[in-house]
N, C-alpha and C positions, 0 to 999 in steps of 0.2 A: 645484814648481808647486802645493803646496798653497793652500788657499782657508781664508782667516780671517774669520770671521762674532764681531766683537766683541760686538755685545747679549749672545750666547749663552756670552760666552768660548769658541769650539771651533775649532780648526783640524783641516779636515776635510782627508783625505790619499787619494789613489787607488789600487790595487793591482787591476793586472790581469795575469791567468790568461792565458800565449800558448803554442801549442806545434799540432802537427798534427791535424788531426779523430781524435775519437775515441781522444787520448791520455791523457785525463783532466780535461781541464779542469772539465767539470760534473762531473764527480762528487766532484771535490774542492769545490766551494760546493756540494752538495747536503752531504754529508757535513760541513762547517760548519758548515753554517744545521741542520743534527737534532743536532746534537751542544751548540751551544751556546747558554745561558738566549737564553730567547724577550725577559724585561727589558733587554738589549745588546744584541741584534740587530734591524734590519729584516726583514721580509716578504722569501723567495727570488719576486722578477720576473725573467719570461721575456720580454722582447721579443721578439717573432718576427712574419716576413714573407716570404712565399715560400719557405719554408724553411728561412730562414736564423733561428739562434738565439742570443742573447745572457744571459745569465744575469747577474742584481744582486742582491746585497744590502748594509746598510753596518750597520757594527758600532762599538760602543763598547766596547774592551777591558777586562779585567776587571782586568789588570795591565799593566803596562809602556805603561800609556795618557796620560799626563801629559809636558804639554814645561812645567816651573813647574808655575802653577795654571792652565795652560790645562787643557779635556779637549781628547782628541785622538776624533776620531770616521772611521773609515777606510770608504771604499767600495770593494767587490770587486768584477771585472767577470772574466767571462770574454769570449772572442773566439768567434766561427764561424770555423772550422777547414779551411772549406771551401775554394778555393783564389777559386770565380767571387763567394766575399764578400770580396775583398779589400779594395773601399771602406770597408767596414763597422768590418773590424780596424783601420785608419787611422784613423777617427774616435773608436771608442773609445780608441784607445791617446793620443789628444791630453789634456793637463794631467795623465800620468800620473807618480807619485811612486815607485814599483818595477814591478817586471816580473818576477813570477816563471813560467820559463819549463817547461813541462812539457813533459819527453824521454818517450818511447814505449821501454820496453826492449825490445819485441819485434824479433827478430832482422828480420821479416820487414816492420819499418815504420822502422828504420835508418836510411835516406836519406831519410824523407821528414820526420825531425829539422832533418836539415843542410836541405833547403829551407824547412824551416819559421821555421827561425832566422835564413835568408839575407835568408827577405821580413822578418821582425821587425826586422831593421836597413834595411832598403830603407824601411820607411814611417816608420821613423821621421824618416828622412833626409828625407822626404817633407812632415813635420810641420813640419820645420825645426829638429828638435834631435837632435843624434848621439846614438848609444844609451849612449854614455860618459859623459854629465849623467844620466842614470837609474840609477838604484839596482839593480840584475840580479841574480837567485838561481835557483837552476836546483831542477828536481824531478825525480828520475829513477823513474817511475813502472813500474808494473808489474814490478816485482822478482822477482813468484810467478812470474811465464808461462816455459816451457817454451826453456832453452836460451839466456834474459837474457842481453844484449849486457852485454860488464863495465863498471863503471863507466869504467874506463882508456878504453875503448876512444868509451865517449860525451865523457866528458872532450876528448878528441882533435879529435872533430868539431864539437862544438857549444862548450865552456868551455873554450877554449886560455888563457884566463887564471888558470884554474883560481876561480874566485868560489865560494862556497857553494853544496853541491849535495847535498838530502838523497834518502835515497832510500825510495821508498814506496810502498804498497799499494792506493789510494786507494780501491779498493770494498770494502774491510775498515775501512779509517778508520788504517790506517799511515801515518805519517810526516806527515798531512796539518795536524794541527795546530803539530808543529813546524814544517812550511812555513811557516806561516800567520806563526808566533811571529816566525822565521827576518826575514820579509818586513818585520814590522811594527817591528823592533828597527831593521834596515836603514832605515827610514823616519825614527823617530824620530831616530838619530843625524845625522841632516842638518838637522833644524832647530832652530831656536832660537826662546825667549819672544817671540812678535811684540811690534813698537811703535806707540804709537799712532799716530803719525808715517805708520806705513806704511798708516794709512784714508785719508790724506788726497792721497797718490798717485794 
């Protein structure tokens, strides 16, 4: 679903953050946007409305950014996590190009993975394209917290395909750029040199 803007040569690619409130999601694009040069990245925006919070920003990679002599230029989004934003996560998740999905390793937010992952296929289905045309990487966040569910055992309920799944710290800045890397490689390897051919579509 990327989007080609010829004048610019750039094929711009989508990556969105999904997983249960309060699992990590922003603090992994906070943690991105202070980490890396301000000349590659957009401004971190927070759309918000009644409470509900979306976080963006888009990034031009320092490596692994080129399909040819295209640049590649990627926009991150997070989701709201909250269950009564569901419209919200639907609309975001439309023309997206991966999905990396952030697990909660607390022992004590478990299950609200598996439902969190159950609506991430539900809108998609919603969208009109199965979650199996998206590119999927998993983050298994909070590592440090007390008594971390094991990977095996997340594996089980959320990645029974077993897909790439790194695991990380995200309020420390663990694991978070290799996500990122993980995501954007993921992305890259599904497209190809656009043709001009395809402006005229």
């Amino acid at each position: 679903m990327a989007f080609v803007h010829f004048a610019r040569r750039e094929i711009h690619c989508k990556i969105v953050y999904y997983g249960p409130g309060a699992g990590g999601k922003t603090t992994n694009l906070r943690s991105l946007c202070e980490s890396l040069p301000r000349d590659r990245r957009g401004e971190l925006t927070c759309l918000s409305a009644d409470g509900e919070r979306t976080l963006y920003f888009d990034l031009l990679p320092l490596d692994l950014g080129r399909v040819g002599n295209w640049e590649t230029r990627f926009h991150l989004y997070t989701v709201p996590g909250q269950p009564r934003y569901n419209l919200s996560r639907r609309i975001v998740l439309q023309g997206a190009d991966t999905v990396v999905f952030v697990a909660d390793s607390d022992p004590a937010r478990l299950f609200e993975n598996r439902r969190s992952f159950d609506n991430l296929r539900e809108n998609f289905a919603l969208t009109g394209r199965p979650l199996a045309e998206v590119n999927l990487l998993f983050q298994y966040n909070k590592r440090d917290v007390a008594g971390a569910v094991a990977r095996e055992r997340l594996d089980a309920l959320v990645n029974g395909a077993r897909l790439p799944a790194i695991p990380a710290i995200a309020t420390q800045g663990v694991g978070v750029r290799e996500t990122l890397r993980a995501a954007i490689e993921q992305t890259l390897a599904r497209l190809a040199p656009p043709r001009r051919a395809a402006e005229a579509r």
